[in-house]
C-alpha positions, 0 to 999 in steps of 0.5 A, spaced: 714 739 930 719 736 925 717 730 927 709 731 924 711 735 918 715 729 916 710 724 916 706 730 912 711 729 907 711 722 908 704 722 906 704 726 900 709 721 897 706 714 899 703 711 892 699 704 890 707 703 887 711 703 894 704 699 897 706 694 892 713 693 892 714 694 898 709 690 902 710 692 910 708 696 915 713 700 920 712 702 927 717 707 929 717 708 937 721 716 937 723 719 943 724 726 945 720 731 942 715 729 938 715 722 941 710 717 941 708 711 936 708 713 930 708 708 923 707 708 916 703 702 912 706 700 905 702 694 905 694 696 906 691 698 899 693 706 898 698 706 904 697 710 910 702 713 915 701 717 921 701 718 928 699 712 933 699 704 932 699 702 925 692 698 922 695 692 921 701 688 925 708 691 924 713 688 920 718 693 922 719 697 929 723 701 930 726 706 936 730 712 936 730 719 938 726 723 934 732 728 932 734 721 929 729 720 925 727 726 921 735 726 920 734 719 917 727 721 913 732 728 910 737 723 907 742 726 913 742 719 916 742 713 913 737 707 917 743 703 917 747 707 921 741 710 926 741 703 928 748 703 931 748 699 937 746 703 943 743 709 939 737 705 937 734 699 936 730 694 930 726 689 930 724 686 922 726 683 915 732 687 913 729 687 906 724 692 908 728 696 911 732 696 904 726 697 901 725 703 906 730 706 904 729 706 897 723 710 898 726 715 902 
């Protein structure tokens, strides 16, 4: 689904570069089709992202609709705005989101 392909999309471009800037591990908790734990690890040597609970502790967690992340990893919505209030949630460091959002 949308969901997987993006985080095959992901994968593909996670460098050492965005490890070393970026320093942080998302958990993303979606909604909707799709759905289930899901993460990406700036953080860990190499950096990984895939389905399931992260390797390390995460620094980010974040819960939306799938729709709503898919939209935010195809530029079509920004993180910021997908963490209106009663749309979704965000426990974290802003900063890493920032950083997260220069990556996308």
């Amino acid at each position: 689904g949308p969901v997987a392909e993006t985080f095959r999309v992901i994968r593909g471009v996670v460098t050492e570069e965005y490890v070393r800037s970026t320093q942080g591990v998302f958990q993303f908790e979606l909604s909707g089709d799709g759905g289930g734990t899901w993460y990406i690890d700036l953080k860990t040597r190499g950096g990984s992202a895939g389905f399931g609970k992260p390797p390390v502790a995460a620094d980010v967690v974040m819960s939306m609709s799938s729709a709503d992340f898919v939209k935010m990893f195809t530029d079509k919505l920004k993180p910021f705005t997908a963490f209106v209030p009663g749309n979704s949630s965000i426990k974290c460091n802003m900063m890493l989101i920032l950083s997260l959002e220069k990556m996308l």
